[in-house]
C-alpha positions in Angstrom: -46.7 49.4 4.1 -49.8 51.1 5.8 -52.0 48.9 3.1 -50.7 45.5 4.1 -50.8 46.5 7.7 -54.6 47.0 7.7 -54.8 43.4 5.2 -53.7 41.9 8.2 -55.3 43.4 10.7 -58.5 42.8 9.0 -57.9 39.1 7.8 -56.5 38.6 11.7 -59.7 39.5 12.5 -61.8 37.5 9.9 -63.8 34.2 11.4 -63.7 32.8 8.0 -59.7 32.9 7.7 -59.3 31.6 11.3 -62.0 28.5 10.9 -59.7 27.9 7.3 -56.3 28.2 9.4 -57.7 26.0 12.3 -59.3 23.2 9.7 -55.5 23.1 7.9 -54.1 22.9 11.4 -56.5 19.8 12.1 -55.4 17.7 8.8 -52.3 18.6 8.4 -51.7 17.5 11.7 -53.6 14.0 10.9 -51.5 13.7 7.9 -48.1 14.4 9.6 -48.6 12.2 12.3 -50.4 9.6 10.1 -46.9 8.5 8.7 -44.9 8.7 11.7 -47.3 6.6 13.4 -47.1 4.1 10.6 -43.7 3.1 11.5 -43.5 3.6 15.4 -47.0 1.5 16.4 -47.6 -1.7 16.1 -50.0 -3.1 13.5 -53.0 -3.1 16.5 -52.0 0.3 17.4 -51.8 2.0 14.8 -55.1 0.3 13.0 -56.9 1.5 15.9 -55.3 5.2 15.5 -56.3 5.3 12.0 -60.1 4.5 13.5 -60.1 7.2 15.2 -58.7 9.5 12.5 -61.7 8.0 10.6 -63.9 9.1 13.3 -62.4 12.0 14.1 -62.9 13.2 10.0 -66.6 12.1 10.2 -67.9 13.9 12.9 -68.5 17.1 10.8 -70.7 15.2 8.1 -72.9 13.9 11.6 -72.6 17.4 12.9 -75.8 18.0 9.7 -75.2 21.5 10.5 -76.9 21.7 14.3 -73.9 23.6 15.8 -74.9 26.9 12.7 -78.5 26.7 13.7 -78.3 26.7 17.4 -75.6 29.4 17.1 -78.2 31.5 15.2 -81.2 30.6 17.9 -78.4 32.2 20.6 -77.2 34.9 18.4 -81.1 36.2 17.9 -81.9 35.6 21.7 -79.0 37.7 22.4 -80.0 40.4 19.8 -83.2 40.8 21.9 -85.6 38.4 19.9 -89.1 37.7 21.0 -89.5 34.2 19.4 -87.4 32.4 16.4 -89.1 32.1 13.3 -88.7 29.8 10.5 -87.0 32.9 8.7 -87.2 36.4 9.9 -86.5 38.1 12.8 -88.7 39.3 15.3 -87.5 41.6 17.6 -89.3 42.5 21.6 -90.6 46.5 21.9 -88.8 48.4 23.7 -86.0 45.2 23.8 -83.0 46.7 25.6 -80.7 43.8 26.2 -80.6 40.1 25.5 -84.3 37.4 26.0 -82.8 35.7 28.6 -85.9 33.4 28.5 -85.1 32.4 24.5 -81.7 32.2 25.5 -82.4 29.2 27.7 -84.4 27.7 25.8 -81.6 27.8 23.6 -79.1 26.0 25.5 -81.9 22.9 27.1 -84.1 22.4 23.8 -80.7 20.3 22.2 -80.2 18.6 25.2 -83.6 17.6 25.9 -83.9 16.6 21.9 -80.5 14.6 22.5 -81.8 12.7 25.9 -84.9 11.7 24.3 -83.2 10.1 21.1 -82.6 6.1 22.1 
């Protein structure tokens, strides 16, 4: 009983197990209320329902994988980084807490990328 116990509390723990839970959540729920909305809505309705369950499934693929790599730039800021490098990490001397600097260049580069875009 003590093995399963600590299974659990170490897959309870796990990132990987929650994104998989949370991603069966998200269709499952599309694909439950896919067929309920089928015969409640009216043919308008519900084509414009399935649009956005389209859109909805698509925004991962437009997402080309922006949301891993700013999450590394803010996880090497807040390791104490003193640039990001193309691959590497170069930490500050004597670096005893987060670049708060990096950090925010973090968070504004996207933006400013994103506002500039027509």
């Amino acid at each position: 009983m003590g093995r399963l116990k600590q299974v659990y509390s170490h897959l309870s723990q796990s990132a990987v197990v929650w994104s998989w839970i949370m991603n069966g959540l998200r269709l499952t729920a599309g694909n439950v209320v896919l067929p309920l909305l089928a015969t409640k809505f009216v043919k308008p309705d519900f084509d414009m329902y399935f649009v956005f369950l389209s859109l909805a499934a698509l925004a991962p693929i437009l997402d080309l994988r922006f949301a891993v790599s700013i999450g590394r730039a803010v996880s090497y800021a807040m390791g104490g980084a003193a640039e990001l490098k193309a691959q590497g990490f170069a930490p500050q001397e004597n670096a005893s807490g987060p670049n708060y600097v990096l950090l925010g260049n973090c968070y504004t580069l996207p933006a400013r990328s994103i506002a500039c875009c027509p």
